[in-house]
C-alpha positions in Angstrom: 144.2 19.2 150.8 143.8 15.3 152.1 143.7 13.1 148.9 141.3 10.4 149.4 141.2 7.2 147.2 137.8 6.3 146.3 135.4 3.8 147.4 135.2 1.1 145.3 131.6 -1.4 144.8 131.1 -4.8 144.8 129.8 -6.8 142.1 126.3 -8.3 142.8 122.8 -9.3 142.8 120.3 -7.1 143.5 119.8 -6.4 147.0 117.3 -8.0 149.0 116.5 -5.3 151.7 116.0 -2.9 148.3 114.5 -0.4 150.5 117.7 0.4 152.0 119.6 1.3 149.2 119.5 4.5 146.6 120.3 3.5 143.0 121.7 5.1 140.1 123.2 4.2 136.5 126.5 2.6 136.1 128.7 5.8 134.4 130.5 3.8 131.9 133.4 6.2 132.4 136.6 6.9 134.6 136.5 7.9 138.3 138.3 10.7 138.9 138.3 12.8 142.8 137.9 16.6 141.8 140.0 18.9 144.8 138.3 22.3 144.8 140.0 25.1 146.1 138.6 28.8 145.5 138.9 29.2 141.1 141.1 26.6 141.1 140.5 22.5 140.2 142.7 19.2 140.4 141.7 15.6 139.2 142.9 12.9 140.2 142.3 9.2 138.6 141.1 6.3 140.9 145.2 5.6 141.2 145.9 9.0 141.9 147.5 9.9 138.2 146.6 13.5 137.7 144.0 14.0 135.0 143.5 18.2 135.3 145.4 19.1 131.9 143.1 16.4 130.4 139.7 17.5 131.2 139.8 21.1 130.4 136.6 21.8 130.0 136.0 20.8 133.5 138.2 23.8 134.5 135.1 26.3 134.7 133.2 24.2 137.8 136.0 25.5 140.3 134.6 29.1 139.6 130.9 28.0 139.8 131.6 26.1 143.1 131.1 29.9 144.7 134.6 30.1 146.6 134.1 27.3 148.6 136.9 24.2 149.5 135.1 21.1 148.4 136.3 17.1 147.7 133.9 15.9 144.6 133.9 12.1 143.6 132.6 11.0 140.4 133.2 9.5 136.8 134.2 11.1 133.7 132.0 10.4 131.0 131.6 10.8 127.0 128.0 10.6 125.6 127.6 9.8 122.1 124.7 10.9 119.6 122.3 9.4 121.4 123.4 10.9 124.8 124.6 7.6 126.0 127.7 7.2 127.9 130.5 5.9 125.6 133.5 4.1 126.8 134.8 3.8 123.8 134.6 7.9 122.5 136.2 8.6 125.8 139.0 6.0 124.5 140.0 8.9 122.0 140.5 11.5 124.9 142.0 9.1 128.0 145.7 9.1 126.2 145.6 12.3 124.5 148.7 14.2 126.0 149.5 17.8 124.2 147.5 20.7 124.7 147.0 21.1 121.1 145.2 17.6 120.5 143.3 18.0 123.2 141.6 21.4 122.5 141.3 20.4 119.2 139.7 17.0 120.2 137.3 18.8 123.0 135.6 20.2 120.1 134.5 16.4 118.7 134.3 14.7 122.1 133.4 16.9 125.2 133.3 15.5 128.2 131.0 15.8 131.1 132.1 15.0 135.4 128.8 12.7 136.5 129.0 14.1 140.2 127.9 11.5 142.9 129.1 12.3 146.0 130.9 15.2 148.5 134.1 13.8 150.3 134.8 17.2 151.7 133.1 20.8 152.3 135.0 23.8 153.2 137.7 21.9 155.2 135.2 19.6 157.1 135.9 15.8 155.9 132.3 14.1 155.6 133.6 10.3 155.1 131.7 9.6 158.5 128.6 11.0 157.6 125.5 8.9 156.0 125.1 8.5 152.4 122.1 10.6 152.8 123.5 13.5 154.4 126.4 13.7 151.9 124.4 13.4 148.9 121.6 16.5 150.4 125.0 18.7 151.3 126.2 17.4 147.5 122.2 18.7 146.3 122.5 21.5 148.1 125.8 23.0 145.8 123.4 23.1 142.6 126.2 22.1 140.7 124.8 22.3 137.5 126.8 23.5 134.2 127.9 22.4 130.6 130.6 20.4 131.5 129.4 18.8 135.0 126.2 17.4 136.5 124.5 15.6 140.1 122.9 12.6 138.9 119.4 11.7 140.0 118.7 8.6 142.4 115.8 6.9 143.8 115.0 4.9 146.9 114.0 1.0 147.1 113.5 0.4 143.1 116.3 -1.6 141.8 114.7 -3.5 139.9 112.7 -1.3 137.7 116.1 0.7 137.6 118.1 -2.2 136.5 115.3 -2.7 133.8 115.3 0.3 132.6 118.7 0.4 131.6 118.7 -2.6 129.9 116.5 -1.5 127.8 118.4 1.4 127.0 121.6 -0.8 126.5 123.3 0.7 129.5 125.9 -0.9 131.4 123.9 -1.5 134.3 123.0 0.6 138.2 124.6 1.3 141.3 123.4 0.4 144.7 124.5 2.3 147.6 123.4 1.9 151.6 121.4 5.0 152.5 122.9 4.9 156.2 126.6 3.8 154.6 129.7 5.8 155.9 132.6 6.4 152.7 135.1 4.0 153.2 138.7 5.1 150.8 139.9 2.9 148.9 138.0 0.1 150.4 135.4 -2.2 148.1 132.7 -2.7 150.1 129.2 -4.0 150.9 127.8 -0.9 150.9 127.9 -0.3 147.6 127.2 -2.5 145.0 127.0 -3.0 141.2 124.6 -4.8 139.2 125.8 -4.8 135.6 123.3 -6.0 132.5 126.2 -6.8 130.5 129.6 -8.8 132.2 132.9 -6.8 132.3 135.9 -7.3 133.7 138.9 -5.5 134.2 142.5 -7.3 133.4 145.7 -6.8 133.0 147.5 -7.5 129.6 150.6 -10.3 129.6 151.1 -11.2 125.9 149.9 -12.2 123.0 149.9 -14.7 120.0 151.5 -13.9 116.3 148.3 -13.2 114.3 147.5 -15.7 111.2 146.0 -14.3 107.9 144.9 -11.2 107.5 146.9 -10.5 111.1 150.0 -11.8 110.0 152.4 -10.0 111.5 151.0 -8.4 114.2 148.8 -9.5 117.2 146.3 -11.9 116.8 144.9 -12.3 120.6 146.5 -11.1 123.7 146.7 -12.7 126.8 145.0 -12.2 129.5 144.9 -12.5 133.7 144.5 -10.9 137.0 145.9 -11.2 140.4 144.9 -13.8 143.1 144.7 -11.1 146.5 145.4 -8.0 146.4 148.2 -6.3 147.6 146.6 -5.6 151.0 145.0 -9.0 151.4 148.7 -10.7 150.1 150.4 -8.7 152.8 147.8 -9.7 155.1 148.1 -13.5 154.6 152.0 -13.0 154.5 152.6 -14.6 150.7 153.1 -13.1 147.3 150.2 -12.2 144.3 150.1 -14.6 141.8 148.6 -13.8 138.5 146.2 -16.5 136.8 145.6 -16.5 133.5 142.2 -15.4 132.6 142.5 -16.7 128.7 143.0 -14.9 125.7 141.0 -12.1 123.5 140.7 -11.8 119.7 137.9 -9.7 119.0 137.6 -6.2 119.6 140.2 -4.8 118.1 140.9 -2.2 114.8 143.8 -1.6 113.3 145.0 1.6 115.6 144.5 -0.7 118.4 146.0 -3.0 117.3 148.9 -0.6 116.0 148.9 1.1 119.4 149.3 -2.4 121.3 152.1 -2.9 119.4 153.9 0.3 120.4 152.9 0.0 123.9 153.5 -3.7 124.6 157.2 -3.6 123.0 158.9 -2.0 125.1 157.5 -4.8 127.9 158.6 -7.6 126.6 160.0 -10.5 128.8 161.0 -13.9 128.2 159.4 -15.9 130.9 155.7 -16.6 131.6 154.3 -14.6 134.1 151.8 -17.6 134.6 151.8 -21.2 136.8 149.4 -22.1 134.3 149.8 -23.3 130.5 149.5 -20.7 127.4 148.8 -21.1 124.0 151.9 -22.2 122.1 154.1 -19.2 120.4 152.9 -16.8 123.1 155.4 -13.4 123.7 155.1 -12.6 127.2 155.0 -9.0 128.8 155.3 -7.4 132.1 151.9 -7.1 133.2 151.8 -3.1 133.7 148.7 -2.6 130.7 145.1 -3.2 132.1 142.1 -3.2 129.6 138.4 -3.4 130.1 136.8 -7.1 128.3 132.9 -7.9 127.9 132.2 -11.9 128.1 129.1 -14.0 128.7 131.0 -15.5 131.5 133.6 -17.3 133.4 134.1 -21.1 132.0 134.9 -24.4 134.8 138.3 -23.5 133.4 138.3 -20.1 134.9 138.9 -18.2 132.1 136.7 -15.7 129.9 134.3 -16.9 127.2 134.0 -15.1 124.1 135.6 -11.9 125.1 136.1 -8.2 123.6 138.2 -5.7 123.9 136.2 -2.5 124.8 139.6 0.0 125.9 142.8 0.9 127.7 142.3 1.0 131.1 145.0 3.7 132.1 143.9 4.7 134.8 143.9 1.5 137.2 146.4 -0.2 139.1 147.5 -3.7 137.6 148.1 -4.9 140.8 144.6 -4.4 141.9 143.3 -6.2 139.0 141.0 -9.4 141.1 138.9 -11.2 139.4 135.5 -9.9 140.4 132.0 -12.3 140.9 129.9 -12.1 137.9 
């Protein structure tokens, strides 16, 4: 079966021709591509890592999918108490690697696939089709079960949407084209995100020594993200560059912070991976770690203010870590 790389969204405002869009909530989960075959099922994370022995709860939807072939994109997600998505519960279930932790931690945190659109049905690629089509062929599955679900989404009311989930202290909506074709591995126009709160994904290239009660471990890591990606580098025929996005203090408990420690390391390079200046005593890293940051914004500097750690980011790329517009 084809693998197809996801579409990606652009960060934005709300759209002005709202009438032309569907939206939906922001899943504050992982993307992950779901390959179908007759009883049989196969993740795959937005960089292609494979994510099936993970999830196995999600097992069961290849038998309810009736026998047919099918390409299913969506996000998986963790609700907590309230039945709010949780980035940080699924935190405990992204790294978990033996089959024994992870039955034993399905039973604490289950997980559920947020299903928003059909790639593929019974051989057929629908990548060309509308938006609309793909999501009344995805309607028409009833894919409905304990462990998976189709979203609802409505037509031409952003901003009642966007309101409503800022009330609820969600992360925010997506917008998406009604007439749009699904573009792999492409961020495009025609689907957009509006977030309440300001996140961005970067990739981890240091730290500084912690001082008082952090003495002797990490006391803020360094931060930064790549100029182009690697297609728009090739493109203009010169190298990514990573600028340094600041650095982050907050956010973290002690198993992070324990966990940083064991995974940073073994990365540990003498050089700055920066044009820019650092903080003085700064231990550099190769920049192969991502993690997800909320901030209030981006300073004339360029670089994040007041940020938090919210989680590993395992599943993305570093060198497709751009700074996005918020």
């Amino acid at each position: 079966m084809q693998i197809i790389k996801p579409m990606l969204a652009k960060s934005a405002a709300l759209p002005e021709d709202d009438h032309n869009f569907s939206y939906e909530i922001k899943w504050d989960g992982i993307r992950a591509i779901a390959y179908i075959e007759p009883n049989q099922l196969r993740m795959l994370s937005r960089n292609s890592l494979d994510l099936t022995a993970q999830y196995p709860e999600l097992q069961q939807l290849a038998i309810k999918c009736n026998n047919h072939s099918l390409i299913l994109d969506g996000e998986i997600v963790a609700f907590n108490t309230k039945g709010r998505p949780s980035f940080e519960l699924l935190q405990q279930r992204m790294n978990l690697t033996s089959a024994k932790s992870i039955n034993k931690m399905i039973q604490h945190i289950p997980v559920t696939y947020i299903i928003f659109d059909v790639l593929a049905f019974n051989g057929g690629l629908l990548l060309d089709q509308k938006y609309t089509n793909r999501r009344s062929k995805l309607e028409s599955l009833m894919l409905s079960g304990p462990h998976w679900q189709v979203p609802d989404y409505t037509v031409g009311t952003g901003k009642e949407i966007l309101e409503a989930t800022r009330a609820l202290g969600l992360e925010g909506i997506m917008a998406k084209r009604l007439d749009s074709a699904y573009h792999p591995g492409q961020r495009s126009d025609d689907w957009l995100k509006i977030k309440n709160i300001a996140r961005q994904e970067l990739i981890i290239c240091g730290w500084v020594p912690g001082k008082g009660n952090r003495q002797g471990t990490i006391g803020a890591l360094l931060l930064g993200y790549y100029d182009h990606t690697p297609e728009k580098a090739k493109q203009l025929q010169q190298p990514q560059h990573l600028i340094y996005a600041g650095k982050v203090g907050s956010g973290f408990t002690k198993a992070i912070l324990e966990k940083l420690q064991q995974l940073l390391q073994p990365l540990i390079r003498h050089s700055s991976p920066f044009n820019e200046d650092t903080p003085r005593n700064s231990q550099f890293v190769e920049p192969h770690l991502v993690g997800e940051f909320a901030f209030t914004e981006w300073t004339s500097n360029h670089t994040l203010r007041h940020p938090v750690f919210k989680g590993f980011r395992t599943d993305k790329d570093p060198h497709y870590i751009v700074r996005e517009l918020n």
